[in-house]
C-alpha positions in Angstrom: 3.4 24.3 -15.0 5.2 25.0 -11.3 4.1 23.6 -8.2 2.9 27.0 -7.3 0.5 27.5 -10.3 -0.5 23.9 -9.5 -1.1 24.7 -6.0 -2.8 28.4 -6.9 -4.9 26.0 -9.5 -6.0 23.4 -7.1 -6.4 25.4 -3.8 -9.4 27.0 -6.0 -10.8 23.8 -7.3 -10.7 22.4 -3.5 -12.2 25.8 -2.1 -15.6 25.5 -4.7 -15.7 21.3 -3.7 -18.7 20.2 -2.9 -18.4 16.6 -2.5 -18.5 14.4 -5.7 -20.8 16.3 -7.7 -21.0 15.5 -11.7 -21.6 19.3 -12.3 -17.7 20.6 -12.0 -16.7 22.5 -15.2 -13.0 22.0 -15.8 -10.2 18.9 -16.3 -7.8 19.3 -14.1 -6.2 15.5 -15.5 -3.5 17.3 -17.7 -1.4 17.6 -14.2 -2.1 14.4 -12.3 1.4 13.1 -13.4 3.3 16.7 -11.7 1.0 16.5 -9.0 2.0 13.0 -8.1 5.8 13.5 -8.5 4.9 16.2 -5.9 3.4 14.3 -3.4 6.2 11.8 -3.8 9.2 14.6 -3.1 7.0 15.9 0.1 6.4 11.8 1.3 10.6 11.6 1.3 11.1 15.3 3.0 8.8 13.4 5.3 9.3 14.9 9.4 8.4 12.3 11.8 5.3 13.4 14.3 7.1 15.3 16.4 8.3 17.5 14.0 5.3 18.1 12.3 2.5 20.1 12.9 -1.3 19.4 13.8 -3.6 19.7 10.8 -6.0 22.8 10.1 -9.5 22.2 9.2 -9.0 22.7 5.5 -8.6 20.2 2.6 -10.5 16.7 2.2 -10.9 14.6 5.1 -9.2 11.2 5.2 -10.2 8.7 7.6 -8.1 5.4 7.3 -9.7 2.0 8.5 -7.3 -0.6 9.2 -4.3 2.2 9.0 -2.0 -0.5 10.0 1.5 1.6 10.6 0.4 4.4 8.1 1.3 3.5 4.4 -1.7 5.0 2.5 -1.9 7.6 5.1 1.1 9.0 4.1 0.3 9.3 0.8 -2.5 11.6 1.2 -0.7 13.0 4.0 1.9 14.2 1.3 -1.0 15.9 -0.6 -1.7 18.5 2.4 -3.7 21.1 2.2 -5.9 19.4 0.0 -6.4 16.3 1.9 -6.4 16.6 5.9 -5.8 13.2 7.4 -7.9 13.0 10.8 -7.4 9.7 12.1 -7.0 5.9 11.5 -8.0 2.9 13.4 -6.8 -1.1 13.6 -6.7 -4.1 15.8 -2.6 -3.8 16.0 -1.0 -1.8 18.5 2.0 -1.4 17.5 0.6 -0.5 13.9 -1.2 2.2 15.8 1.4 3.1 17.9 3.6 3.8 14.8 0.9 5.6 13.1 0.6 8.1 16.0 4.7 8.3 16.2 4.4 9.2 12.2 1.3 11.0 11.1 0.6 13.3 14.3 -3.0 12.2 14.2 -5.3 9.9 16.1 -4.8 6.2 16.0 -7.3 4.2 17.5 -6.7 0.6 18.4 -9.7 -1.6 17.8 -11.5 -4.0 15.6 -13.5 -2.4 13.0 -15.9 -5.7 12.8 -17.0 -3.8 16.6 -18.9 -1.1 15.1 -20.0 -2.3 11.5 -23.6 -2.8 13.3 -22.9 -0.7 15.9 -24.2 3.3 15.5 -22.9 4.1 19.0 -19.7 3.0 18.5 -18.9 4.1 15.3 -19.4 7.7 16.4 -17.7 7.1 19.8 -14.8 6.4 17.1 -15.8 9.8 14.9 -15.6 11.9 18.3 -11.4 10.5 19.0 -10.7 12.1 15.4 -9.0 15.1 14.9 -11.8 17.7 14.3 -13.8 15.1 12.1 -17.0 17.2 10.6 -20.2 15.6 9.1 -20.7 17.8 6.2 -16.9 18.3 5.5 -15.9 16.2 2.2 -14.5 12.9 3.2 -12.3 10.2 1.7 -12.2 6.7 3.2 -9.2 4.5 3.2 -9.9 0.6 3.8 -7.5 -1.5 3.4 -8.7 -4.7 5.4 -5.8 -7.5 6.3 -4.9 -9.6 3.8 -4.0 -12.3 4.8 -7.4 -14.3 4.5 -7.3 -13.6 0.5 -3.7 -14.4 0.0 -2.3 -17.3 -2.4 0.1 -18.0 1.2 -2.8 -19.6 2.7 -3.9 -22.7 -0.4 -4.1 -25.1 1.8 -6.4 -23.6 3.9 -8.2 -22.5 1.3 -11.2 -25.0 2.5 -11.6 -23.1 5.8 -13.2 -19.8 6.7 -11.2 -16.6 7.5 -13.4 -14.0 9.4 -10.6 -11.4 7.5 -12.4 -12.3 3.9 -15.6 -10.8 5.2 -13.8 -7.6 6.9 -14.4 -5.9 3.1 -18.1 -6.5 3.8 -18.2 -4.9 6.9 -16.3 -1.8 5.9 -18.8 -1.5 2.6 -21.6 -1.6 5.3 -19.5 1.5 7.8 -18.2 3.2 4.7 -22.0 4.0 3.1 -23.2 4.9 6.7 -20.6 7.7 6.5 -21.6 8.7 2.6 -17.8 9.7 1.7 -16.8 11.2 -1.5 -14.9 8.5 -2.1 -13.8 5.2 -0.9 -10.5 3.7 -1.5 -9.6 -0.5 -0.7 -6.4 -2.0 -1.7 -5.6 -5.8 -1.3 -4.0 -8.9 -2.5 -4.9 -9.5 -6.3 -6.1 -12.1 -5.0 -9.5 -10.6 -3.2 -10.4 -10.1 -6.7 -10.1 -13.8 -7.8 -12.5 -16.8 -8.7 -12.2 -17.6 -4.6 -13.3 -14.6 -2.9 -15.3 -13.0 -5.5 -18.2 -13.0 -3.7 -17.1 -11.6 -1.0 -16.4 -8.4 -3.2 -19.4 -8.6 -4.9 -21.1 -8.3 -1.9 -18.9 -4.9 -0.9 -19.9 -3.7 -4.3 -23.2 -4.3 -4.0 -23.6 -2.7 -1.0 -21.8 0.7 -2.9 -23.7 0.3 -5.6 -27.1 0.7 -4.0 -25.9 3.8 -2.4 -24.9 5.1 -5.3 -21.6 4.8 -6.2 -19.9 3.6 -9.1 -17.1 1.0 -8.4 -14.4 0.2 -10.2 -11.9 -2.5 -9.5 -8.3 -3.5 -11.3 -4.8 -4.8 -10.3 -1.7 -2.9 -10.4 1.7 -3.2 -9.6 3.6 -0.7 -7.7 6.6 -0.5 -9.5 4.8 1.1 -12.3 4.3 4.2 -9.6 7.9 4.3 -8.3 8.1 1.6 -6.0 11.3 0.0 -5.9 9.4 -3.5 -5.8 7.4 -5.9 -7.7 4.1 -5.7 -5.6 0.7 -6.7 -7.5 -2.4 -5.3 -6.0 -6.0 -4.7 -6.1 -7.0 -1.3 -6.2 -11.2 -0.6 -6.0 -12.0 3.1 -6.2 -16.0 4.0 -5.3 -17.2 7.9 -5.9 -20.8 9.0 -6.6 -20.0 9.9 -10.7 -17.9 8.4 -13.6 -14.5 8.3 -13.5 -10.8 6.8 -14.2 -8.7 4.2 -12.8 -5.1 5.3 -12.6 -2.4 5.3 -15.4 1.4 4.2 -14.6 3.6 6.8 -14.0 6.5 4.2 -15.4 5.6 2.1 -18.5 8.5 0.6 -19.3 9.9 -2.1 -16.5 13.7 -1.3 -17.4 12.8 2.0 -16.0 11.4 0.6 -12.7 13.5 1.6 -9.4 15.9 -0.4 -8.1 17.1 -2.2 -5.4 20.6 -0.3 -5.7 18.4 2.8 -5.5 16.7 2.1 -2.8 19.2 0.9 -0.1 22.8 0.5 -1.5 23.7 3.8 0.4 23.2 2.3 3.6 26.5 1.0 5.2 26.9 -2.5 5.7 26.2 -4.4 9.1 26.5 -7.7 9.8 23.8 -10.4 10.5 21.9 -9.8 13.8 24.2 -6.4 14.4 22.8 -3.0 14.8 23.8 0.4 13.0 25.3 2.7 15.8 23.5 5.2 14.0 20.7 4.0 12.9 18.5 1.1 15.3 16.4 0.0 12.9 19.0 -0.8 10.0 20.0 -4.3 11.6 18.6 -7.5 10.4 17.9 -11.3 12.3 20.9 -13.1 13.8 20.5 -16.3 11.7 21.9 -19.7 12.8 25.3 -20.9 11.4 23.6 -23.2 9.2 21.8 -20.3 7.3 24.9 -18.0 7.3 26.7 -21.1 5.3 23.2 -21.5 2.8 23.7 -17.5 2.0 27.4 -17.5 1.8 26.8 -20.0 -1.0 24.8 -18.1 -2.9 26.0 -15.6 -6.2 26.0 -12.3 -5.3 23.9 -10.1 -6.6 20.8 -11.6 -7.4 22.2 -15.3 -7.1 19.8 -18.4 -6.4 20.7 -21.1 -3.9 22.8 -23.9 -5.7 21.3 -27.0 -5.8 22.5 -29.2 -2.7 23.2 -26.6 -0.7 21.0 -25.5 2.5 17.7 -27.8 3.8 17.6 -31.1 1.7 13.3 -30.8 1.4 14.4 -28.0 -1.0 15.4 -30.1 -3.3 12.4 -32.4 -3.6 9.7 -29.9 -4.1 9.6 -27.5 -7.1 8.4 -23.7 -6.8 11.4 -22.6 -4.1 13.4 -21.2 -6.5 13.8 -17.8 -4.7 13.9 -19.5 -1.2 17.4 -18.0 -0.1 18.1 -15.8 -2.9 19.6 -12.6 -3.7 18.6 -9.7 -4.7 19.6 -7.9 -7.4 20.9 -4.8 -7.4 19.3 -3.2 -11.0 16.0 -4.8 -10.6 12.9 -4.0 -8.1 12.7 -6.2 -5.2 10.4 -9.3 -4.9 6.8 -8.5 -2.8 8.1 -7.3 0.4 5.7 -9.1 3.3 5.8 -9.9 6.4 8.3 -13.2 6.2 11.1 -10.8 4.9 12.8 -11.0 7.8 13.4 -14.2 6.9 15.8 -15.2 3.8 14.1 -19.2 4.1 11.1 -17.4 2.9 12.0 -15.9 -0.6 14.6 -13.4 -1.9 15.5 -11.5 0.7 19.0 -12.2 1.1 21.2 -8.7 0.6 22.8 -8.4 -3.1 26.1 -8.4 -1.6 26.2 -8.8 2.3 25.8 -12.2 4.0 22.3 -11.9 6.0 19.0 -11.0 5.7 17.5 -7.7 5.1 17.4 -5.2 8.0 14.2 -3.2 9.0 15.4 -0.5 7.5 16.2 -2.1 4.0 12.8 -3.6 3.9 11.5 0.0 4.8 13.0 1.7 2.0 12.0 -1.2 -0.3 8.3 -0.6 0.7 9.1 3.0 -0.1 8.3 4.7 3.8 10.6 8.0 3.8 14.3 7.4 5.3 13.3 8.7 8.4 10.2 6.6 9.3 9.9 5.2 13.0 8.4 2.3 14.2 6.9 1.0 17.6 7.4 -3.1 18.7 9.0 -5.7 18.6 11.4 -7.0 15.5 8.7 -9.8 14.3 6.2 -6.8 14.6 8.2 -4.1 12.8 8.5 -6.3 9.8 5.1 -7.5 10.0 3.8 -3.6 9.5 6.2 -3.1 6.7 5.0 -6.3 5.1 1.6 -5.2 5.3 1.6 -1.8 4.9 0.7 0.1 1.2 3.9 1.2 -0.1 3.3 4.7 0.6 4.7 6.4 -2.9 1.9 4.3 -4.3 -0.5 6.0 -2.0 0.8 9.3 -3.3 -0.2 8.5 -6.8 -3.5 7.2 -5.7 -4.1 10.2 -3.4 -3.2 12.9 -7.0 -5.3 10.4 -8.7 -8.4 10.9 -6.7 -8.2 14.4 -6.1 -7.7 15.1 -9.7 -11.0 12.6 -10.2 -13.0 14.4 -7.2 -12.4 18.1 -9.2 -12.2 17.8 -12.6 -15.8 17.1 -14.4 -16.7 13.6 -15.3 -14.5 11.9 -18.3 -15.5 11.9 -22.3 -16.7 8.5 -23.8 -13.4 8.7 -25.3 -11.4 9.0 -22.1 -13.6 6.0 -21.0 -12.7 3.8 -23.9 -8.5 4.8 -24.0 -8.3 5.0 -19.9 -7.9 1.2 -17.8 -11.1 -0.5 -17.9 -12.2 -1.8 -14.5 -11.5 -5.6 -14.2 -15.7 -6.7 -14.4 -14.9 -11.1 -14.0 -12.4 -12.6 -11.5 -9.1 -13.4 -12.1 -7.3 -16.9 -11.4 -6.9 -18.0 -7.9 -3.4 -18.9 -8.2 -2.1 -15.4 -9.2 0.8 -15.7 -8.1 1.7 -18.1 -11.4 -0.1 -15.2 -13.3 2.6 -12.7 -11.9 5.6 -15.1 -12.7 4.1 -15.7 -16.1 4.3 -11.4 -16.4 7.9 -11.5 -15.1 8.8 -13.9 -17.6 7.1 -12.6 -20.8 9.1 -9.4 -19.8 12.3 -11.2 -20.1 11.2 -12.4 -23.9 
């Protein structure tokens, strides 16, 4: 089947949507996989906002909560007509900013924990959106911050983080708004032993208004991503349905690092690309320059002896100052990968750290992708932004769901299950242990 029978198919499905009815007649799941790879060639033809056109009032509304610089927003951006993003809203502003410069749609900069309890407010917010309408089928993006759930922050693990509770409060705005469907995507480990209760909460709150939730962890690279990136995914709509399937099963098919950036040209530490201001990465000290220059190329680790001495003492730095490797997906491109003292993310070949625009491309934004702020706060919305070719296959996912009627018993029983006890706090040592079975 062609895009245009595809498109022909699903602008009739979308024109007879209802909202998340139980009653639709055909299975439209036969197509999810050409309808993904489709949103994934629009997201890289990607036009920033200034080249793009304003939205029409067809398709799905999308409103994304904590839009950060636009990752998920692109996804279902890249699905247009069928979904019509409106607007998005977070506490950053240069994540807002960039989400304006990108998506040629509203971004609103404000805390979401404002209007959780607040009726007022949270249509003062509706009224900035781009032609929002009440009755019009809606999806709801929430990806809260997630740095509260992450294994980074151990030793704090004692102390409260207002962030953990942000899920609640978007459960509590989300079923105020009865969407069609509600989307949140975290750290794996918001679904762990720790902060379990928080999500039970958030479920809870779906649950009594009528949604089925379902909840697993994924990792990117199985959707294209040319990085290793572990998530939690929850999906909420008011009938049964499936979790996503991996596009790519097989990890020695997973994209590359090489695919991903090696056609940039090379700069040096802390210079700038005449042509491009974004490919140019940190000027490091002269006493980092000499760690990376002792490293192996292409995918080397730091020799023993060589760079700060408190490496040596403490185990569990083994990618601190590394290389990456050209054939293999990148390491979990955050915030701190700006910084090669805080992982892997030292170039294959070239002696510095990645540029803005390498970590970009890792994260999978199109080539042409813009971004408002300062260095610290460029990387800082790459870090924490959903890679947005995952977003694509999550946006064909749920449109397929939202259409088609509700899956067999047998679809049920072969499709993911939804992860129903928490994993272990530490999963980060659950991801190494995955990496390493692979290499068996």
């Amino acid at each position: 089947m062609n895009i245009k029978d595809i498109f022909n198919l699903f602008r009739n499905a979308c024109a007879n949507f209802e909202g998340g009815s139980s009653t639709q007649k055909h299975d439209y799941r036969s197509i999810k996989k050409d309808l993904t790879k489709y949103a994934q060639k629009s997201l890289h033809e990607w036009n920033p906002s200034g080249k793009r056109k304003k939205n029409n009032s067809e398709g799905i509304q999308v409103i994304d909560f904590f839009c950060g610089c636009g990752g998920m927003s692109l996804g279902f951006a890249s699905l247009s007509p069928f979904f019509r993003v409106i607007g998005g809203c977070d506490i950053d502003p240069d994540a807002v900013a960039s989400y304006e410069k990108n998506l040629a749609n509203p971004g609103v900069q404000l805390d979401v924990n404002t209007f959780a309890n607040d009726k007022a407010a949270l249509n003062q917010f509706l009224k900035k959106l781009d032609n929002y309408g009440k009755k019009s089928p809606l999806v709801l993006i929430g990806c809260a911050p997630c740095q509260g759930f992450t294994s980074h922050r151990k030793k704090h693990w004692s102390k409260e983080d207002y962030r953990n509770s942000l899920i609640v409060s978007f459960a509590s705005i989300a079923v105020k708004l009865n969407p069609d469907c509600v989307i949140m995507e975290n750290v794996p480990e918001m679904l762990s032993h720790k902060y379990w209760a928080y999500f039970m909460e958030a479920k809870a709150l779906f649950e009594r208004a009528g949604y089925v939730v379902k909840q697993n962890i994924f990792n990117a690279a199985s959707f294209g991503v040319p990085q290793e990136r572990f998530r939690a995914l929850v999906i909420c709509m008011k009938k049964d349905f499936l979790l996503p399937e991996c596009l790519i099963a097989d990890s020695k098919q997973f994209a590359t690092v090489r695919r991903a950036i090696e056609h940039l040209p090379p700069v040096d530490a802390g210079a700038i690309d005449y042509k491009d201001s974004l490919h140019r990465s940190a000027n490091h000290r002269l006493s980092t320059l000499e760690t990376i220059r002792a490293i192996p190329r292409n995918g080397g680790s730091r020799p023993k002896g060589v760079g700060p001495k408190c490496l040596d003492r403490v185990k569990g730095f083994s990618d601190v100052y590394g290389r990456l490797n050209w054939d293999k997906p990148s390491i979990t491109i955050t915030h701190y990968a700006r910084n090669p003292a805080s992982g892997r993310y030292v170039h294959p070949e070239q002696d510095r750290g990645l540029t803005i625009r390498e970590a970009a491309l890792l994260q999978s934004f199109p080539s042409n992708i813009e971004f408002v702020g300062s260095f610290d706060s460029i990387f800082k919305q790459i870090g924490e932004a959903v890679p947005p070719m995952f977003a694509c296959a999550i946006a064909a996912h749920v449109l397929v769901e939202l259409i088609s009627q509700p899956p067999s018993e047998e679809m049920l029983n072969t499709g993911i299950h939804s992860l129903e006890e928490p994993v272990s706090s530490s999963y980060s040592s659950v991801i190494a242990g995955i990496k390493l079975n692979r290499k068996k």
